[in-house]
Backbone as ProteinMPNN parsed JSONL, in Angstrom:
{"seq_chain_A": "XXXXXXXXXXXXXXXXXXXXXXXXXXXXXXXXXXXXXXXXXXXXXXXXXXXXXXXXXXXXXXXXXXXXXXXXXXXXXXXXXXXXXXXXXXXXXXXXXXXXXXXXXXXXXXXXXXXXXXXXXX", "coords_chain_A": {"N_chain_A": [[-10.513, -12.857, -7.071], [-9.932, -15.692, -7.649], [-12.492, -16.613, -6.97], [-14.138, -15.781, -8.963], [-13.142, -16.912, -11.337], [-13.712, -19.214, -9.976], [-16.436, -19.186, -10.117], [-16.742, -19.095, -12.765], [-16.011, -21.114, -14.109], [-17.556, -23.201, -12.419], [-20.207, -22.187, -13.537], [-19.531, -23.452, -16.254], [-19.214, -26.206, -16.026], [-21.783, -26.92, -14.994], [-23.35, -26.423, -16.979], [-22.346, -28.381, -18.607], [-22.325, -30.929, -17.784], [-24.938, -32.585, -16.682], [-25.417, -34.233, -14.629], [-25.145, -33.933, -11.428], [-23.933, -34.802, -8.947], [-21.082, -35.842, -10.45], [-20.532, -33.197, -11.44], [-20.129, -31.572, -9.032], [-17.921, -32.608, -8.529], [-15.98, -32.107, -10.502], [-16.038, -29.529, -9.919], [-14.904, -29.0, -7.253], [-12.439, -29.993, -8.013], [-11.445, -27.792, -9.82], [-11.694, -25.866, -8.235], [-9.763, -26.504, -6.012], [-7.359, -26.69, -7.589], [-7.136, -24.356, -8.2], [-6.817, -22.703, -5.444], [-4.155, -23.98, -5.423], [-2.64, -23.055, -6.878], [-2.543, -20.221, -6.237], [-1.941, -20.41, -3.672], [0.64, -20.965, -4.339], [1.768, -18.83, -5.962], [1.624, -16.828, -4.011], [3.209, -17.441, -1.689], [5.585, -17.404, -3.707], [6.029, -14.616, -4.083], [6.463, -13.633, -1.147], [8.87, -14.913, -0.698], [10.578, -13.481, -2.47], [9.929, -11.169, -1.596], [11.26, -11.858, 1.554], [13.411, -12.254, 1.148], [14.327, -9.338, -0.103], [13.95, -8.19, 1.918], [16.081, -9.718, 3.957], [18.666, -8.854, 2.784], [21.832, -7.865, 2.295], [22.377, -4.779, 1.749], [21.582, -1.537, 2.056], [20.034, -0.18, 0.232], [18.676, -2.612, -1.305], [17.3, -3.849, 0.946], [15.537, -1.614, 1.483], [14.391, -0.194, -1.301], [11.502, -0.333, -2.188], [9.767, 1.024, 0.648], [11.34, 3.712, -0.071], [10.637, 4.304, -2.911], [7.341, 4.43, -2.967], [7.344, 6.578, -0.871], [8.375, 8.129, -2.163], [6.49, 8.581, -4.477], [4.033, 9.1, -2.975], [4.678, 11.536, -1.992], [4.938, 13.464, -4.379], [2.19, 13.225, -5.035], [1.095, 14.369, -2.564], [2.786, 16.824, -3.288], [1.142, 17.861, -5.576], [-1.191, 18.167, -4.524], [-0.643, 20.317, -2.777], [-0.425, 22.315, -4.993], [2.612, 22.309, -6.361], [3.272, 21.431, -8.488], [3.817, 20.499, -11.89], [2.11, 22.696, -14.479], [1.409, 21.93, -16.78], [0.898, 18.898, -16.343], [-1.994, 16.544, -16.34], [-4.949, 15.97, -14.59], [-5.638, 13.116, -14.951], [-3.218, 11.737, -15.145], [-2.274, 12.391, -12.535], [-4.574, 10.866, -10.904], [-3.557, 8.435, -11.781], [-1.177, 8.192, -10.715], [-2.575, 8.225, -7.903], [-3.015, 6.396, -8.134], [-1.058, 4.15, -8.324], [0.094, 4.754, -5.975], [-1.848, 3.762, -3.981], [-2.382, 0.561, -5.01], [0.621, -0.002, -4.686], [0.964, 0.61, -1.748], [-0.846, -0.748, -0.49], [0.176, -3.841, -1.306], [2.514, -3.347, 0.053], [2.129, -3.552, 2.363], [0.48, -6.05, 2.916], [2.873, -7.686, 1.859], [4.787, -7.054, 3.833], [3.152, -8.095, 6.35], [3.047, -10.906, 5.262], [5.808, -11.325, 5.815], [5.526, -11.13, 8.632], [4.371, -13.242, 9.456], [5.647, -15.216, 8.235], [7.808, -15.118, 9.253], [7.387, -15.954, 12.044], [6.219, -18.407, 11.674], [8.013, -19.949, 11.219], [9.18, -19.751, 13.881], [7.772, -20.976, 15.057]], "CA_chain_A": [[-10.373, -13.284, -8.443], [-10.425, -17.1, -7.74], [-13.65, -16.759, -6.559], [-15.024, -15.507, -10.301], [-12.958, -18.121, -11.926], [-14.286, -20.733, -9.747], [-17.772, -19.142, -10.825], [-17.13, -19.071, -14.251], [-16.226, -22.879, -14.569], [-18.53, -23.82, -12.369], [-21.415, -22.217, -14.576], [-19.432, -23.974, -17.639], [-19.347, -27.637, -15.838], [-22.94, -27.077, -14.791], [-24.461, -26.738, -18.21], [-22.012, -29.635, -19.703], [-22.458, -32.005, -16.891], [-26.065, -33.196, -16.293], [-24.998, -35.501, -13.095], [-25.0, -32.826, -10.11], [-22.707, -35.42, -8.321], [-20.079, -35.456, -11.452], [-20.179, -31.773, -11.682], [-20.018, -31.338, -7.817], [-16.886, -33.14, -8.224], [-15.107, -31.751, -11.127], [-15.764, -28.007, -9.349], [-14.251, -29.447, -6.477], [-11.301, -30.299, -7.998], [-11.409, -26.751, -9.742], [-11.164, -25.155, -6.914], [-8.484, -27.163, -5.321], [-6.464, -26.459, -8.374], [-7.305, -22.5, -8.169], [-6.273, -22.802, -4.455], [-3.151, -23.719, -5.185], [-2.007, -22.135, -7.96], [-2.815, -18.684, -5.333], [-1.002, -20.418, -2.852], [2.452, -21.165, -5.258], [2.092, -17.578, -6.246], [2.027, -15.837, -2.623], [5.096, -18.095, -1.663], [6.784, -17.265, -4.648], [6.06, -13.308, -3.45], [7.01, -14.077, 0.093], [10.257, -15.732, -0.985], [11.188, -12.604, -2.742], [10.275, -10.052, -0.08], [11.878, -12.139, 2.429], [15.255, -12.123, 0.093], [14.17, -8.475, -0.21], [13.976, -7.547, 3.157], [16.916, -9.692, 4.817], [19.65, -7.88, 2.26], [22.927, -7.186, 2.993], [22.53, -3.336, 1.179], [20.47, -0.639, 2.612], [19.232, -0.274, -1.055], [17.956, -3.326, -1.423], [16.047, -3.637, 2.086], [14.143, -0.07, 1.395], [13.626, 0.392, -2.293], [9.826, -0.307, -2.37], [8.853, 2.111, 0.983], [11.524, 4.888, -0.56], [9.75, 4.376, -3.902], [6.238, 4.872, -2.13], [7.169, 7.742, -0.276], [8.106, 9.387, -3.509], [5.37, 8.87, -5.125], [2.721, 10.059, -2.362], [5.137, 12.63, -2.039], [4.53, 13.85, -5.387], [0.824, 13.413, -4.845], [1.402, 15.946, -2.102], [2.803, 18.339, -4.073], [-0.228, 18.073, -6.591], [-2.485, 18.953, -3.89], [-0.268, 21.73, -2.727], [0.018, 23.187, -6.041], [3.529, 22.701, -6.452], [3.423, 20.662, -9.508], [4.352, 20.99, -13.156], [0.871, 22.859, -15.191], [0.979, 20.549, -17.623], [0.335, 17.771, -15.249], [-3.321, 16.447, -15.926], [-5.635, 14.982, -13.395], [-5.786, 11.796, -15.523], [-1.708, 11.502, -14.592], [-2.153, 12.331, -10.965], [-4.996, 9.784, -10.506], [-2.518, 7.355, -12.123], [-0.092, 8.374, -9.757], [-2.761, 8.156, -6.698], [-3.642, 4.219, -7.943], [-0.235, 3.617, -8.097], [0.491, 4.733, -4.008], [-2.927, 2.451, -3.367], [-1.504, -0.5, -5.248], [1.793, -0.286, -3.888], [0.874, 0.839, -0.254], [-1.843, -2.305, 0.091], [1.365, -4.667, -1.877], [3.903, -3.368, 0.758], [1.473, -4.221, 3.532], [0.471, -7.35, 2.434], [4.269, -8.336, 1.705], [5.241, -7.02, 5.618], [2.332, -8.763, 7.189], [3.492, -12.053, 5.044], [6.968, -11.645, 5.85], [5.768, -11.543, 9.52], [4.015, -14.369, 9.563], [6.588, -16.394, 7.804], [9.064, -15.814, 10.438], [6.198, -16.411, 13.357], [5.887, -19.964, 11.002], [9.606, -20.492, 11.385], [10.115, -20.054, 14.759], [7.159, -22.174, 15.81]], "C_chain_A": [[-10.594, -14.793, -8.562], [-12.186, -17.554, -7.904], [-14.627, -16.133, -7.944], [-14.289, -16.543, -11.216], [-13.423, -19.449, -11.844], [-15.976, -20.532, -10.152], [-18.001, -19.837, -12.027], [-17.097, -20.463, -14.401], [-17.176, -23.791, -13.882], [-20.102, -23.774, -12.888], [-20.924, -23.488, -15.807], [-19.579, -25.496, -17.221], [-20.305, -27.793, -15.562], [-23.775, -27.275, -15.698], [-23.503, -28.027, -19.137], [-22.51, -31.019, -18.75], [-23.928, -32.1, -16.424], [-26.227, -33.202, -14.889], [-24.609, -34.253, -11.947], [-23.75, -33.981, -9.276], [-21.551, -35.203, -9.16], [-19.297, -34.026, -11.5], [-19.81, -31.125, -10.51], [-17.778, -31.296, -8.014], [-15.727, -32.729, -8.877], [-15.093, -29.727, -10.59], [-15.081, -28.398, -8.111], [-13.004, -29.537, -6.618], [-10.555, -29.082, -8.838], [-10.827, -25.93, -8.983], [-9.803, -25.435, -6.512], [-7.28, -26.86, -6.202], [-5.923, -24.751, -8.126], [-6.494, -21.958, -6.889], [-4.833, -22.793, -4.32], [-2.272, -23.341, -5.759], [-1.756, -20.362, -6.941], [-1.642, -19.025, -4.547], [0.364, -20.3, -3.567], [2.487, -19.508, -5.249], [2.44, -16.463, -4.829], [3.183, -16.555, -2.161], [5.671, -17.393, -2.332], [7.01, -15.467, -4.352], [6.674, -13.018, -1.922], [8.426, -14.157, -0.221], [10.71, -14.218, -1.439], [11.023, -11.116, -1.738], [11.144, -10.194, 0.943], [13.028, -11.782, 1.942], [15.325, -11.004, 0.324], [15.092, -7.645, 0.809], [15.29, -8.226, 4.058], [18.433, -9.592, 3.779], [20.835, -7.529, 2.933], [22.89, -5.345, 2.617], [21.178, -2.752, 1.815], [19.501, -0.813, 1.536], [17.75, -1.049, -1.234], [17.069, -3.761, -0.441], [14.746, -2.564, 1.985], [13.825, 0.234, 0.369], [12.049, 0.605, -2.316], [9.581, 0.317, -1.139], [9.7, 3.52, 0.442], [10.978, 5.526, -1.82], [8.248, 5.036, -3.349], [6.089, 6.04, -2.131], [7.534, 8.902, -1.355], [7.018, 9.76, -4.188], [4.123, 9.442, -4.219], [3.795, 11.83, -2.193], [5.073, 14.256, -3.361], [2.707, 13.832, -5.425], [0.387, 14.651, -3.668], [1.463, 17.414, -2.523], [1.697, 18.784, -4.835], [-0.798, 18.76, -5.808], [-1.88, 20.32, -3.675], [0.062, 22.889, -3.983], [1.767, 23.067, -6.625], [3.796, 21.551, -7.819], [3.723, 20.649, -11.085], [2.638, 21.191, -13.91], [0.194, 22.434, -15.87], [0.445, 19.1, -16.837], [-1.6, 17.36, -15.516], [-3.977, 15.752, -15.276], [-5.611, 13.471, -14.047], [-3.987, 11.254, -14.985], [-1.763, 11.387, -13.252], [-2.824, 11.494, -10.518], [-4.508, 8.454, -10.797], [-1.465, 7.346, -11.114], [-0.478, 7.866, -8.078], [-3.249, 5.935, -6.869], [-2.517, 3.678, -7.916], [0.376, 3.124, -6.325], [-0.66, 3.917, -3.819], [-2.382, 1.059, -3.481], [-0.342, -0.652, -4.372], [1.887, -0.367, -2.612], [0.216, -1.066, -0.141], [-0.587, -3.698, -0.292], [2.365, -5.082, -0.667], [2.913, -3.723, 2.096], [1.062, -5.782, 3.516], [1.774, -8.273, 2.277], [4.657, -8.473, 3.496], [3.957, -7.985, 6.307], [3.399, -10.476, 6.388], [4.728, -12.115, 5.362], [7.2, -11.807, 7.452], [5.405, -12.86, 9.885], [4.734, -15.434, 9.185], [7.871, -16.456, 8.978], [8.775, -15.968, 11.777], [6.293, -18.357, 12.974], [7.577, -20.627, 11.397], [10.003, -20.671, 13.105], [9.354, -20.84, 15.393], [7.375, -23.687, 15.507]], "O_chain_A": [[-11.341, -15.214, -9.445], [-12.811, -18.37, -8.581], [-15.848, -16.08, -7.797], [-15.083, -17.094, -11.978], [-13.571, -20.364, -12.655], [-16.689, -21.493, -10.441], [-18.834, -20.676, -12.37], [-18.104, -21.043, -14.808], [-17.6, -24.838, -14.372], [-20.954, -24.659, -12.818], [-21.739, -24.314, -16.218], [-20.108, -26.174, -18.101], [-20.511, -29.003, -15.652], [-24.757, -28.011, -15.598], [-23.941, -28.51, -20.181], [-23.042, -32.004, -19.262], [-24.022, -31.399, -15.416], [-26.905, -32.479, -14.159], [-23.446, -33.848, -11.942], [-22.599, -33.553, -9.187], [-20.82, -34.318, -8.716], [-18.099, -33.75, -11.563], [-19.164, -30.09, -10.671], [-16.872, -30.497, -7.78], [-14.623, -32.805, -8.337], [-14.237, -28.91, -10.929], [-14.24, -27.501, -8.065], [-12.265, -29.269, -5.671], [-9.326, -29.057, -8.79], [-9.719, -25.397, -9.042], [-8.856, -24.666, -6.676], [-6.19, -26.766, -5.639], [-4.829, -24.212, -7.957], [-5.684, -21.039, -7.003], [-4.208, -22.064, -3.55], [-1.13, -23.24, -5.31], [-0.819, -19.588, -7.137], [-0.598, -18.373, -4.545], [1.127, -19.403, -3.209], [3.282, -18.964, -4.482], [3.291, -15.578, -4.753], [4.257, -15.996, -2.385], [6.41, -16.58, -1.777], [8.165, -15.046, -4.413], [7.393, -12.032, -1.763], [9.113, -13.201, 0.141], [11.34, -13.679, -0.528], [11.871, -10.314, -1.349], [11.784, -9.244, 1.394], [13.631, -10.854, 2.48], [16.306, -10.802, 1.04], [16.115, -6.961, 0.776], [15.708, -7.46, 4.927], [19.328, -10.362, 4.126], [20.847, -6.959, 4.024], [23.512, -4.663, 3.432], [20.095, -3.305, 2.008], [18.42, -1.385, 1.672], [16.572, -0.696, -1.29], [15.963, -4.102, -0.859], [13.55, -2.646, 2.267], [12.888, 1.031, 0.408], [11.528, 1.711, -2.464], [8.423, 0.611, -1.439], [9.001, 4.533, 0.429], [10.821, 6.735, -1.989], [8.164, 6.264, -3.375], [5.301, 6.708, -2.8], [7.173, 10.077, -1.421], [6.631, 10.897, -4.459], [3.295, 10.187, -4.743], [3.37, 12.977, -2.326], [5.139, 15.476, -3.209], [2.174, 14.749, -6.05], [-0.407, 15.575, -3.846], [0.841, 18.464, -2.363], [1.308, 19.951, -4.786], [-1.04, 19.934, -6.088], [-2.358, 21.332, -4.189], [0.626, 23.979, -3.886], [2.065, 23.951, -7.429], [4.834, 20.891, -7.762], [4.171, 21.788, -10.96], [1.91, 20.201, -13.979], [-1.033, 22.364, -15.925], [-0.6, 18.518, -17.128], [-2.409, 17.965, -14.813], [-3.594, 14.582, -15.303], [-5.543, 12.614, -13.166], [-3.902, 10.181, -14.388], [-1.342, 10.36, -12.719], [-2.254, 10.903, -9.601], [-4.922, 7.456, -10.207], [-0.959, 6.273, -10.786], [0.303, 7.416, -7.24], [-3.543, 4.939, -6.209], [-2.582, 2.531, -7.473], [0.773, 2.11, -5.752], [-0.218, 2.937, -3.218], [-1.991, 0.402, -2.516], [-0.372, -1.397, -3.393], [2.663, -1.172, -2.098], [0.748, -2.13, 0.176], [-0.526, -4.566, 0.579], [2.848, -6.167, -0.347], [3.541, -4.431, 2.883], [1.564, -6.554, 4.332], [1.721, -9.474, 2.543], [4.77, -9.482, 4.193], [4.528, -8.827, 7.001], [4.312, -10.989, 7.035], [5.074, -13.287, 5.209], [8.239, -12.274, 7.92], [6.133, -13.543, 10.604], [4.546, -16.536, 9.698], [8.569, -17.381, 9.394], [9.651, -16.103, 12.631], [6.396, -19.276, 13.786], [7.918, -21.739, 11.801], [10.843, -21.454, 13.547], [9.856, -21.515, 16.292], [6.817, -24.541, 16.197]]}, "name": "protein", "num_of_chains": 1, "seq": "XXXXXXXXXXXXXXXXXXXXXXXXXXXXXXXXXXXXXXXXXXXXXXXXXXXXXXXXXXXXXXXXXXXXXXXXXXXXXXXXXXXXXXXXXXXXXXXXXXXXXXXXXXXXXXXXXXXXXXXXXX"}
């Protein structure tokens, strides 16, 4: 996503800015902005997984893979038939982008939450 934002403004500073050096410079600093606006935001995700994950309550350590496993679990059943008739495929493929989202989320969170305490102890 950065990477079409930093497009888009650098088409828009290309046709206002003449001066290829000028315009070099204000996508440059684009970027650098875009950069770390991404970065603040994965911290600020980090920070709350970590909180997440070192929990005094079972609860609060496992909601998001017991969540998960409900929901592919229910995608299960779909396939096996065991599902309510009414149910239409437009629901269940809502259901299967949800387990994508969330699966790739909760991997992405565990990888960052190892790496942050790899960063800590070095």
């Amino acid at each position: 996503m950065i990477s079409a934002i930093s497009n888009l403004f650098g088409k828009v500073i290309d046709k206002a800015f003449p001066d290829k050096t000028e315009a070099n410079r204000l996508k440059a600093q684009v970027d650098s902005q875009l950069i770390a606006m991404d970065m603040a935001e994965l911290q600020s995700a980090t920070q709350v997984i970590t909180a997440e994950a070192s929990g005094e309550s079972w609860l609060q350590r496992n909601w998001r893979p017991v969540t998960m496993l409900t929901f592919v679990g229910l995608i299960v059943a779909h396939w096996l038939g065991w599902t309510a008739e009414n149910l239409s495929e437009e629901q269940t493929l809502a259901l299967l982008e949800i387990v994508k989202i969330g699966l790739g989320g909760y991997v992405v969170g565990r990888s960052a939450e190892k790496a942050m305490k790899a960063w800590k102890q070095s």
